[in-house]
C-alpha positions as CSV (number, residue, x, y, z in Angstrom):
1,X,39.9,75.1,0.3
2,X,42.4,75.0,3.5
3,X,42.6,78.1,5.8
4,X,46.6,77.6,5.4
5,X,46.6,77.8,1.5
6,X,45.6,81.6,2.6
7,X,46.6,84.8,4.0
8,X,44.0,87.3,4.7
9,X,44.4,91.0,4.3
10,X,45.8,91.9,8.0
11,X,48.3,88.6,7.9
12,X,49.6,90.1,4.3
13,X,49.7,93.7,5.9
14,X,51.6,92.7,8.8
15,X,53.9,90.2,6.8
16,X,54.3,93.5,4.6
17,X,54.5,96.0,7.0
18,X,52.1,98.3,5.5
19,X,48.3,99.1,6.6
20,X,45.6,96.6,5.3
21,X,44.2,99.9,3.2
22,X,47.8,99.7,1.6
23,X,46.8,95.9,0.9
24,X,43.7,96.7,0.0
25,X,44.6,99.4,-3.1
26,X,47.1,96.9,-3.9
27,X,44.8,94.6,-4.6
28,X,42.0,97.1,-6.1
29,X,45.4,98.3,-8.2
30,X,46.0,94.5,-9.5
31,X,49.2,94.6,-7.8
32,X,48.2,91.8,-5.5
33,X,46.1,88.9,-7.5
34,X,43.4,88.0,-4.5
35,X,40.0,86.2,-4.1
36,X,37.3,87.0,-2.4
37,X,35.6,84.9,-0.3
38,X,32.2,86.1,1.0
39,X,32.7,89.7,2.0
40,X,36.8,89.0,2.5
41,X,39.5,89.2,0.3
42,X,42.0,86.0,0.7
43,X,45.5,85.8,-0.7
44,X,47.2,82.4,-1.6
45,X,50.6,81.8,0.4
46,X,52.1,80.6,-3.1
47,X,51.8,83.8,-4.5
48,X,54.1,85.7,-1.7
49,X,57.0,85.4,-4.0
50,X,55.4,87.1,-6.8
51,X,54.1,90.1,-4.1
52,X,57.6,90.4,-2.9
53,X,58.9,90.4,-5.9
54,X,61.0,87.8,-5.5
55,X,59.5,86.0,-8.4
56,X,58.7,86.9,-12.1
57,X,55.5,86.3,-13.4
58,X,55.4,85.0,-17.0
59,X,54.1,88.8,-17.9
60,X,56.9,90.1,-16.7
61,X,59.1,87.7,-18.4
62,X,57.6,88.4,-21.5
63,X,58.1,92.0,-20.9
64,X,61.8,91.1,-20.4
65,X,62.5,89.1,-23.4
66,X,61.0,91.3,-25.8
67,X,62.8,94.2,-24.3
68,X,66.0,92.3,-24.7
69,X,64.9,91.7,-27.9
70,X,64.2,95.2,-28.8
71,X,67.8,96.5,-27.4
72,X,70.0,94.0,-29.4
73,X,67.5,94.8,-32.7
74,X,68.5,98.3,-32.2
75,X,72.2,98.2,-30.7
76,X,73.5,95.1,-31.7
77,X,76.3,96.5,-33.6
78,X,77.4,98.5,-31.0
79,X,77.2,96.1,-27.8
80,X,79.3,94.0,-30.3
81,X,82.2,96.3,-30.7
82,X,81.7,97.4,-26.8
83,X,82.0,93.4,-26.3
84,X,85.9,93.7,-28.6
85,X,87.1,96.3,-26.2
């Protein structure tokens, strides 16, 4: 395990501009996947995207599809004749 793989809970605070408690909660929340490494909690780099937002997790693009799905089930007909006009 490399130190540069990682941010820690002040690096992702500042990087967020928010306080590391924020960061903390976020993580106690589940809104920011960490580890903990003795009595620190480390966050990979490679997940920044998902943090930001930037990136979809395959949850949320679940969440999506069967949203999608749900909306055409239920107003197919009509997006079709909204699609004629």
């Amino acid at each position: 395990m490399k130190n540069n793989e990682f941010f820690t809970t002040a690096q992702l605070a500042e990087l967020l501009g928010v306080s590391r408690i924020a960061v903390f909660k976020k993580i106690k929340k589940g809104e920011i996947k960490a580890e903990k490494i003795g009595r620190n909690f480390v966050i990979r780099k490679k997940d920044l995207g998902i943090i930001l937002g930037k990136i979809l997790t395959e949850d949320q693009k679940s969440e999506i599809d069967k949203t999608i799905t749900r909306v055409i089930n239920e107003y197919g007909e009509t997006l079709k004749k909204l699609g004629e006009t």
